[in-house]
Backbone as JSON, one array per atom type, in Angstrom:
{
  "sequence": "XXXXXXXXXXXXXXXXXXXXXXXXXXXXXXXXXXXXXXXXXXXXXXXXXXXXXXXXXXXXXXXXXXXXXXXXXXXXXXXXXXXXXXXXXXXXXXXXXXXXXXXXXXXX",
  "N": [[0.85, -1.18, 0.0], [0.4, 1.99, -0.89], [1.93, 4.95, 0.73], [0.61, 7.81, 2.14], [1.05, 11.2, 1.02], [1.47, 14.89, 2.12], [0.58, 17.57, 0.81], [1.91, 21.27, 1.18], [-1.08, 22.52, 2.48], [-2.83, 20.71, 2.66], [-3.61, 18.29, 4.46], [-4.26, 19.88, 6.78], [-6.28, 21.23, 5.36], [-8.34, 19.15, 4.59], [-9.15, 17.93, 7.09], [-11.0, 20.07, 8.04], [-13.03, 19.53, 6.19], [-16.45, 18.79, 7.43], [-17.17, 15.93, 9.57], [-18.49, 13.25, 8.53], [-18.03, 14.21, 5.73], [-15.2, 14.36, 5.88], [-14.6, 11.39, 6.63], [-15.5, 10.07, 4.61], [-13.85, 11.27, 2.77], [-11.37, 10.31, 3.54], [-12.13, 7.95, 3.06], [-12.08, 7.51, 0.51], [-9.43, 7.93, -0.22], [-7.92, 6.32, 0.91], [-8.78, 3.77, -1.09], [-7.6, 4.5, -2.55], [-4.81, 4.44, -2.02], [-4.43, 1.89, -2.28], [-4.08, 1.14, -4.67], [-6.66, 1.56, -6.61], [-10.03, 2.95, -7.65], [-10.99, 6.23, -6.98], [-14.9, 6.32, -5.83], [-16.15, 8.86, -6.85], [-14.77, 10.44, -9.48], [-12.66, 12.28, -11.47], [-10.39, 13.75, -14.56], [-7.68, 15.83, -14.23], [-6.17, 17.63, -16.23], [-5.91, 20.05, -16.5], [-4.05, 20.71, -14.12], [-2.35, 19.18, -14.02], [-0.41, 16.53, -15.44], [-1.64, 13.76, -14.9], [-2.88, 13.84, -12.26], [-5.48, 13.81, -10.46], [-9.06, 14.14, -9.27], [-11.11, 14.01, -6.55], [-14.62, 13.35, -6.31], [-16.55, 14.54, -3.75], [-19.58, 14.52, -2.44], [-21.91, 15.99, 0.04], [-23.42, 17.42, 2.54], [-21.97, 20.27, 1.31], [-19.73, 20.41, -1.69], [-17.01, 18.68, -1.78], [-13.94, 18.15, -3.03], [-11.02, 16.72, -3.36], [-7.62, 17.08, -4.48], [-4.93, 15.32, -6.5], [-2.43, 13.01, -7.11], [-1.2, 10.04, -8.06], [0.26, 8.14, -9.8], [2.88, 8.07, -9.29], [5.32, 5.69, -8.16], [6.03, 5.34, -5.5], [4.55, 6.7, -3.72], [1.3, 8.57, -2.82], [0.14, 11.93, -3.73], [-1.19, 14.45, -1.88], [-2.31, 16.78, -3.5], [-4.51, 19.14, -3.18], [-7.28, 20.15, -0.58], [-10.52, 20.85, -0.46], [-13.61, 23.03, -0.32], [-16.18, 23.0, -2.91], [-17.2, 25.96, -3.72], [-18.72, 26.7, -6.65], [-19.89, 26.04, -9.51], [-17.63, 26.0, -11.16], [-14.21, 25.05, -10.9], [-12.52, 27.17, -8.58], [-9.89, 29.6, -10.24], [-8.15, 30.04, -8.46], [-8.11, 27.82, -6.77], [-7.16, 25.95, -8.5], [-4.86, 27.34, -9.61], [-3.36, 27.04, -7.21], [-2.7, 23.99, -6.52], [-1.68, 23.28, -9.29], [0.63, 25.04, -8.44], [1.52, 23.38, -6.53], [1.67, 20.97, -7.61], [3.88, 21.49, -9.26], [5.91, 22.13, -8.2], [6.35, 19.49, -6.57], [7.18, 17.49, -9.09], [9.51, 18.88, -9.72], [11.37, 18.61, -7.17], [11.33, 16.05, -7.55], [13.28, 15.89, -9.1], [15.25, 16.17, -8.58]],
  "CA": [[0.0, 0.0, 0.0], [1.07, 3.13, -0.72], [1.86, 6.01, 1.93], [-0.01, 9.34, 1.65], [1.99, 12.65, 1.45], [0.32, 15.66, 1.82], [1.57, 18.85, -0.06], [0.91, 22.49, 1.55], [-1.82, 22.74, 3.63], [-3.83, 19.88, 1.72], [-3.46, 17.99, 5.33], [-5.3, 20.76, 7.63], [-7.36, 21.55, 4.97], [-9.4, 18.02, 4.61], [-9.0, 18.11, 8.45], [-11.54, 21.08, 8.48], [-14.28, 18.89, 6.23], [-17.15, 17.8, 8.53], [-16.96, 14.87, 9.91], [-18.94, 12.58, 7.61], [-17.44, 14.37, 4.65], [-13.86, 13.86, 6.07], [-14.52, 10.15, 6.51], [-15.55, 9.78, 2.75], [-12.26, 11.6, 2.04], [-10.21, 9.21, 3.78], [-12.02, 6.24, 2.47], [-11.23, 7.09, -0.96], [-8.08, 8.39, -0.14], [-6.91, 4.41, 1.49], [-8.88, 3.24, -1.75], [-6.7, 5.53, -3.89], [-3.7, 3.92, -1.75], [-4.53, 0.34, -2.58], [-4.33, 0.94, -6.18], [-8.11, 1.44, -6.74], [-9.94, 3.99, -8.03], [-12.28, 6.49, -5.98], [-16.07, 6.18, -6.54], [-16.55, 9.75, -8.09], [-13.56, 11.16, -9.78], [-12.32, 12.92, -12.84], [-9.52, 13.78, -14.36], [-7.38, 17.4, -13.6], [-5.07, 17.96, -16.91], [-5.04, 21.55, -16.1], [-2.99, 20.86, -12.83], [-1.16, 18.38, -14.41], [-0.47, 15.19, -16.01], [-2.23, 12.98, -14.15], [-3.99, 14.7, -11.58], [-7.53, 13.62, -10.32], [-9.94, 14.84, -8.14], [-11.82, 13.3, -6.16], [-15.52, 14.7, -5.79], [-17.57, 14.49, -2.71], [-20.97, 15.37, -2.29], [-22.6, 16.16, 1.18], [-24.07, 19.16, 2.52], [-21.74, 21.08, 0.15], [-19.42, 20.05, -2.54], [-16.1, 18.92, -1.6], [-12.95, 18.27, -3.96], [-9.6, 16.67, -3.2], [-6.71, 16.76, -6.03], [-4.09, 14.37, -5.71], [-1.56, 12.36, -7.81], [-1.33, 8.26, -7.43], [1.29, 7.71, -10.8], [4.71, 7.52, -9.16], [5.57, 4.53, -7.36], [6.14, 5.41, -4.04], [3.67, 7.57, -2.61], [-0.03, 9.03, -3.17], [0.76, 12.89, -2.95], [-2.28, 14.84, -2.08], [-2.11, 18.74, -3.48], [-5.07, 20.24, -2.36], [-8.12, 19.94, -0.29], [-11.2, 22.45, -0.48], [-14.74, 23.48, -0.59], [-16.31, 23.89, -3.75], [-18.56, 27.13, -3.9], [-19.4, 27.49, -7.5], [-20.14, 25.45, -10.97], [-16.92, 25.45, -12.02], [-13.31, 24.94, -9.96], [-12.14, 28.45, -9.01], [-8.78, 29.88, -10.7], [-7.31, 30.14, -7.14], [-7.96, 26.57, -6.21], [-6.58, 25.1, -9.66], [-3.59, 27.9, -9.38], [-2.78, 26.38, -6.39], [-2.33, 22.92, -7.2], [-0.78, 23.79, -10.22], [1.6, 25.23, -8.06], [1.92, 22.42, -5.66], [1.97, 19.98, -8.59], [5.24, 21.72, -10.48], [6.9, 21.83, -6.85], [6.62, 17.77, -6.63], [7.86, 17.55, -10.28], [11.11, 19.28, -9.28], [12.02, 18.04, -6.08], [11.32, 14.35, -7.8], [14.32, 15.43, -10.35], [16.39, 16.23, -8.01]],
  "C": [[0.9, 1.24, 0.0], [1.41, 4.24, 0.33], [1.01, 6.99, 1.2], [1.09, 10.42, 2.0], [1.06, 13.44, 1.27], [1.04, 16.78, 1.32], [1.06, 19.94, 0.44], [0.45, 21.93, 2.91], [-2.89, 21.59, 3.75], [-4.42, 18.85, 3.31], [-4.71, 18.86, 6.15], [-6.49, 21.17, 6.49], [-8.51, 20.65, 4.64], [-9.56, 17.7, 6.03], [-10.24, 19.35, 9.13], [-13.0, 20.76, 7.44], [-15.04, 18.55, 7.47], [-17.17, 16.8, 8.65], [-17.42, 13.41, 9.12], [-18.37, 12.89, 6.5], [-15.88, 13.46, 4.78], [-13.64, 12.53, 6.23], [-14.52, 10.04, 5.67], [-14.24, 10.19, 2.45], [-11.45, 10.5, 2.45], [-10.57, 8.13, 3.53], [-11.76, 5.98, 1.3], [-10.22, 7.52, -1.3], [-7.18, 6.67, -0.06], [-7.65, 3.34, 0.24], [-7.67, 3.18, -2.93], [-5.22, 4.11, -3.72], [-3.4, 2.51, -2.32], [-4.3, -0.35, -3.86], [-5.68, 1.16, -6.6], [-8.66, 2.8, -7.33], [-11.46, 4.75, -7.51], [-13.22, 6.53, -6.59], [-16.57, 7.19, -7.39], [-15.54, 10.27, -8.31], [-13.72, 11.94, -10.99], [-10.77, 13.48, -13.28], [-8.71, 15.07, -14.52], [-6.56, 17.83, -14.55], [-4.67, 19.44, -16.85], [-4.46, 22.0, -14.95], [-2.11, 20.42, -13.04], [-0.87, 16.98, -15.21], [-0.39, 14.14, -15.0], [-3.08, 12.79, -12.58], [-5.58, 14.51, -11.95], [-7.84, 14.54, -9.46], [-11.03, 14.6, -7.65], [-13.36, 14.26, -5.62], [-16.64, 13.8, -4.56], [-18.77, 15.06, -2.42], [-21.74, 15.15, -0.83], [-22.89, 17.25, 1.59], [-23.48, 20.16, 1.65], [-20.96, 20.07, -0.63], [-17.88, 20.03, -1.94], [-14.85, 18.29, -2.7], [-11.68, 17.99, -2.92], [-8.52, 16.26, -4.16], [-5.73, 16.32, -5.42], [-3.58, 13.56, -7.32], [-0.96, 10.92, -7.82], [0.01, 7.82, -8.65], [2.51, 7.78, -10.41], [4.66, 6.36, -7.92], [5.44, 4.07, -5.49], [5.36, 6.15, -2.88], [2.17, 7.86, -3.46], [0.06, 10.35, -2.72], [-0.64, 13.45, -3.03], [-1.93, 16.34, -1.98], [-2.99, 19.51, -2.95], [-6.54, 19.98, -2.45], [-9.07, 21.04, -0.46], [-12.57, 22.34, -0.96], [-15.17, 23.97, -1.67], [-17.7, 24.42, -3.89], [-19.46, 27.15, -5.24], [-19.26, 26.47, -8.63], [-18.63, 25.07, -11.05], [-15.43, 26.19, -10.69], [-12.76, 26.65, -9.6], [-10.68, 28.86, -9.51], [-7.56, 29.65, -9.36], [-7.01, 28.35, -7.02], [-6.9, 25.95, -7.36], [-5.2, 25.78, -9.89], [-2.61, 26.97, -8.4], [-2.16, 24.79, -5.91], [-1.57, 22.6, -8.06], [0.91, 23.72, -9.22], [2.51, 24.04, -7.15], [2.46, 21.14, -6.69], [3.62, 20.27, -8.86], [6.06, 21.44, -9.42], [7.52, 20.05, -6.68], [7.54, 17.87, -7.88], [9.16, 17.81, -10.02], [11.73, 19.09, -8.56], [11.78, 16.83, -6.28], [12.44, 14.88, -8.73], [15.2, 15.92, -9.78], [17.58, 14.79, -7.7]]
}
């Protein structure tokens, strides 16, 4: 099974889902780990190559993006509430950003 890493804040910020949500996150987070693939997903090419995102639905809409394609870990970029139709620039900036960070400290 894979480990989880968390990137950022991605950690405290699925930590601040409600309690029923935050269970669902971590059950398809230890699915993710197993090799498996969570029950609602999709896939994130404008964070990165190979970037999902896992979607949760309970009293609001929650979203966790995350990366399962390198060998050794399951890195999770970023947790978060989504307000509106469509992901906001901030959230998908920020991932982005967290994404390219991994990338470069893996070619080191």
């Amino acid at each position: 099974m894979k480990p989880l890493v968390w990137l950022g804040s991605s950690h405290d910020d699925i930590r601040r889902f409600p309690g029923v949500d935050r269970q669902e996150a971590g059950f398809e987070l230890y699915q993710i780990q197993r090799g498996h693939e969570p029950s609602d997903w999709k896939p994130m090419p404008t964070v990165g190559a190979g970037v999902k995102e896992i979607r949760l639905h309970g009293r609001n809409e929650y979203r966790v993006m995350y990366i399962a394609k390198f060998a050794e870990a399951v890195y999770v970029l970023h947790a978060f509430i989504k307000k509106t139709q469509q992901t906001s620039k901030a959230d998908i900036e920020l991932a982005r950003t967290r994404y390219k960070q991994l990338i470069a400290a893996r070619q080191r």
